[in-house]
C-alpha positions in Angstrom: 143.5 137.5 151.3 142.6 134.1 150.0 145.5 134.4 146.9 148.1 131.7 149.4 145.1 129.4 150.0 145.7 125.8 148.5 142.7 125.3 145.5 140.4 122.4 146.1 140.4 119.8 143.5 137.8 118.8 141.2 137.0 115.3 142.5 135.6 114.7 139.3 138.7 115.6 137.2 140.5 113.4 139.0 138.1 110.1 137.8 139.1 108.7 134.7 136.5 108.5 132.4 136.5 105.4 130.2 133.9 105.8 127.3 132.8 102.5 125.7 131.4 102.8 122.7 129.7 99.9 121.4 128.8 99.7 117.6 125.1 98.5 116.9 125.7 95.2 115.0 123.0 94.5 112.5 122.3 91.1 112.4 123.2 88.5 109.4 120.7 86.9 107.4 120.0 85.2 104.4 117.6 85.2 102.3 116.0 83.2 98.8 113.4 82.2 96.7 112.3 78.8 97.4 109.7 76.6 94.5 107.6 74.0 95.6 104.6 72.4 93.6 101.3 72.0 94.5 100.7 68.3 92.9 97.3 68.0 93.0 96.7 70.6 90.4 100.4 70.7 89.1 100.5 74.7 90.3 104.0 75.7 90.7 104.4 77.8 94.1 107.4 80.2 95.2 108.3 81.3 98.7 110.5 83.5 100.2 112.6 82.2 102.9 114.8 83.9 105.6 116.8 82.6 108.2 119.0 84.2 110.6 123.2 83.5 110.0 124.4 80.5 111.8 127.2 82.7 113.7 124.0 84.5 115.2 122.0 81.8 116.5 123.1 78.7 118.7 124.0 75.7 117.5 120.7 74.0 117.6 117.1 73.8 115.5 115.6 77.0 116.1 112.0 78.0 115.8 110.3 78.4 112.4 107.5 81.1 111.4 105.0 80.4 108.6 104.3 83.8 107.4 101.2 84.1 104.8 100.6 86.9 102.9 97.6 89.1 102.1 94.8 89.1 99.1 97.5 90.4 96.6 100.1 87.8 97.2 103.6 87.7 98.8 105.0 91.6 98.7 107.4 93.9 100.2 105.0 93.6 103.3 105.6 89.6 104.2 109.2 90.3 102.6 110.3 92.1 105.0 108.4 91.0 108.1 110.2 87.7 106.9 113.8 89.9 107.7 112.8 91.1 110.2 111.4 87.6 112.1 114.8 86.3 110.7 116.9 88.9 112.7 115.3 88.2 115.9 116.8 84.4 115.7 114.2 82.6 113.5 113.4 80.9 110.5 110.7 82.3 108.5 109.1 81.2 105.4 106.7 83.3 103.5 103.9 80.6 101.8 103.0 81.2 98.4 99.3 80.7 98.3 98.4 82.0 94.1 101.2 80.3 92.3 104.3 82.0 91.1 104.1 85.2 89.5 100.3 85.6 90.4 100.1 88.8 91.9 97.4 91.8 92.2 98.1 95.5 91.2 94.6 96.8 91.5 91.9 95.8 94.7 89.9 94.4 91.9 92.7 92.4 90.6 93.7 91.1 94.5 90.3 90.5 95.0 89.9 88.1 92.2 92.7 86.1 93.1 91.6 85.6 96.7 88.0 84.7 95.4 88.8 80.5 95.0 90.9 80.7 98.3 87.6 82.6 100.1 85.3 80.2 98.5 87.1 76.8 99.2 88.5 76.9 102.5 88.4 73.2 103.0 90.0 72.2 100.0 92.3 74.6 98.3 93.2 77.0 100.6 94.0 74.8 103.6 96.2 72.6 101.3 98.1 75.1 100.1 98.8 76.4 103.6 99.9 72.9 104.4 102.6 72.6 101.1 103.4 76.2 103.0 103.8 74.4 106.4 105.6 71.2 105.0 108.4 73.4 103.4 109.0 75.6 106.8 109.3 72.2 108.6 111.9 70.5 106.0 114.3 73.6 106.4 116.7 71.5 108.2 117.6 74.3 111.0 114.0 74.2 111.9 112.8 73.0 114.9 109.8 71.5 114.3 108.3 71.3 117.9 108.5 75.3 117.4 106.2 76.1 114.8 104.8 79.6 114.7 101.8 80.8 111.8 101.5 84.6 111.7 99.7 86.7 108.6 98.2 89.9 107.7 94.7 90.3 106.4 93.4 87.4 104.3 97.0 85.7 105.7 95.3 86.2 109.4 92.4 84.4 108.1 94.6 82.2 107.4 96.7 81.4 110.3 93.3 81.6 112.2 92.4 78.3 110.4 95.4 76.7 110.8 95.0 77.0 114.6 91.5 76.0 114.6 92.4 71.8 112.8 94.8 71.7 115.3 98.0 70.8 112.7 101.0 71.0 115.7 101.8 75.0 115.6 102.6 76.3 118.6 101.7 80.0 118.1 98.9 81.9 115.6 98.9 85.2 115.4 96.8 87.5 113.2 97.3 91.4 112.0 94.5 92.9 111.5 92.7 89.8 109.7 89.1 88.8 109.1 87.6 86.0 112.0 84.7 84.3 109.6 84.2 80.8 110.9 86.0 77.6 108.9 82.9 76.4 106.9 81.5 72.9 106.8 84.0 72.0 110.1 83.2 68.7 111.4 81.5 68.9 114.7 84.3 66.8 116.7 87.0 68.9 115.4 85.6 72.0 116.2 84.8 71.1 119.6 88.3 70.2 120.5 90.6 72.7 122.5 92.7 74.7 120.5 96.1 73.8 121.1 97.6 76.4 119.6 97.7 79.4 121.6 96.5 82.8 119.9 97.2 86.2 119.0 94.7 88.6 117.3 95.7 92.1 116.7 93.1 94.0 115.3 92.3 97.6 114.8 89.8 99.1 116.7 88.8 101.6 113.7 88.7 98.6 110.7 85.8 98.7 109.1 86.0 96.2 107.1 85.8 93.9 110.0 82.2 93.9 111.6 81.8 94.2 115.5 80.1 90.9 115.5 82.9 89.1 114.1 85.2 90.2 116.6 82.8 89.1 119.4 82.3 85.9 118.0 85.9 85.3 117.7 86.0 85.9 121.1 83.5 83.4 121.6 84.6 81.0 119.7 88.3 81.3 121.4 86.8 80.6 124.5 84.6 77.7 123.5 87.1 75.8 122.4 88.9 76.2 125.1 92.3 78.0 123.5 95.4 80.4 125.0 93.8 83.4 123.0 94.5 87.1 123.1 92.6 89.9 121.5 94.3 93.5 121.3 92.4 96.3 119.8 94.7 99.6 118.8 92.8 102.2 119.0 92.6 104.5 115.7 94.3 101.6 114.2 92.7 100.8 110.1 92.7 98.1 108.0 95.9 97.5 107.1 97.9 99.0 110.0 100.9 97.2 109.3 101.9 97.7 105.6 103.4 100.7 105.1 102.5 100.8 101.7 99.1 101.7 103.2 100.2 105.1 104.1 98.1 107.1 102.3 95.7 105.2 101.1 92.5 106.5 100.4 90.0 103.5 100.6 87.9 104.1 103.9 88.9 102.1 107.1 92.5 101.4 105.5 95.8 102.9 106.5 99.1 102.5 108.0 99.5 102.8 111.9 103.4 103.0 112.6 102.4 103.1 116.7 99.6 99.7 116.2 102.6 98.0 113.5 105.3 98.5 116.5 103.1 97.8 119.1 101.5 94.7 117.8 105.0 93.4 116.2 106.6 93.8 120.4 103.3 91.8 121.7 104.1 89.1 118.8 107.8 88.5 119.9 106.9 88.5 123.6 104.4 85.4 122.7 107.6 83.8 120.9 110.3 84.4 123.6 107.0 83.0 126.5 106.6 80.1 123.8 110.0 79.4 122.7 112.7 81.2 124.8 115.1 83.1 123.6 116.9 82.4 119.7 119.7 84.6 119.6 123.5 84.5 121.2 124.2 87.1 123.2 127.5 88.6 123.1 
């Protein structure tokens, strides 16, 4: 009965589908070794520097990162937080804090390097982080308006103090790092706002980082008047960022691929507020 009757089209047949397919690009950069000396006590330094390809990145100074590293020294961790800062449009240089070469294997062996860094804040340890700062800024694509400090444990520490003498960053921002006060501070410099404004990630099950230090950050932030965030991952270690950490068995220290993501998006949306966007767009 129906055999005669005239078949109704497939509308959708009759749309020409045109597939794109786009190839993921994966950004260039370069990378290098880069010595400096410290000549106050004729300590030869080396950093690692990585910046994003010129074809990737408008033609323009773009903002630099001071990365510094943990107790055992610049690793595979600050390596490649340094490529991966550099694919997302800026420069980064990874200060070396021990001297070239110096580098821990064991805890005991990290520790002891750290120990004259701990001990003389004031002295050593914020002038090396200021040769570390001096070299980001003479990378000529730099621009040195833009001036982020990020690091990771003892490195938090680190870009924590940096923020707190007030030395023309625009951004700190700490992985899971201790919060001690800066010793002996001057009472007119630590009363000044902060100017820098501040990012602490920290994991809410570190314990190697007292509750009371993390409340008197907090206090401390808001005395002196700063931009400050604090973000606590929950069943987040010690650690949470180095993957290295994996399966470590020292309690309170591990790696946290959700808390190393997460905190790593909350760092680049305080750069693109802070800085705007680094990258061309094609």
């Amino acid at each position: 009965m129906f055999r005669n009757m005239p078949k109704k089209k497939n509308i959708a047949a009759l749309k020409k589908e045109t597939v794109v397919v786009q190839e993921k690009i994966e950004p260039i950069i370069n990378e290098d070794r880069y010595e400096y000396t410290d000549e106050i006590d004729n300590t030869l330094l080396e950093g690692f520097v990585c910046l994003p390809d010129h074809r990737t990145v408008p033609n323009a100074p773009i903002p630099g990162v001071l990365v510094c590293h943990a107790f055992g020294g610049i690793g595979n961790l600050e390596e490649e937080k340094c490529r991966e800062l550099a694919k997302a449009g800026y420069i980064a240089f990874a200060a070396d804090l021990y001297g070239k070469g110096k580098r821990g294997q064991t805890f005991e062996e990290n520790m002891a390097l750290l120990k004259p860094f701990r001990e003389d804040r004031t002295n050593l340890l914020r002038r090396r982080l200021f040769l570390g700062l001096q070299c980001l800024r003479d990378q000529m694509a730099v621009d040195k308006e833009k001036i982020a400090v990020i690091g990771f444990c003892f490195g938090g520490l680190c870009a924590l103090d940096l923020a707190r003498v007030n030395v023309g960053i625009k951004i700190a921002v700490s992985f899971h790092g201790t919060f001690t006060p800066l010793p002996d501070q001057p009472d007119p410099e630590k009363e000044k706002p902060i100017e820098a404004s501040v990012l602490i990630c920290h994991g809410d099950a570190d314990t190697h980082i007292p509750h009371e230090q993390c409340m008197n950050i907090m206090a401390e932030m808001r005395a002196r008047k700063a931009d400050w965030q604090f973000i606590s991952y929950g069943n987040a270690k010690h650690g949470f960022t180095d993957k290295e950490l994996e399966n470590s068995t020292r309690e309170g220290v591990g790696y946290n691929e959700q808390a190393d993501k997460r905190s790593w998006m909350a760092m680049l949306a305080l750069f693109k507020e802070k800085f705007g966007n680094t990258l061309i767009t094609f």
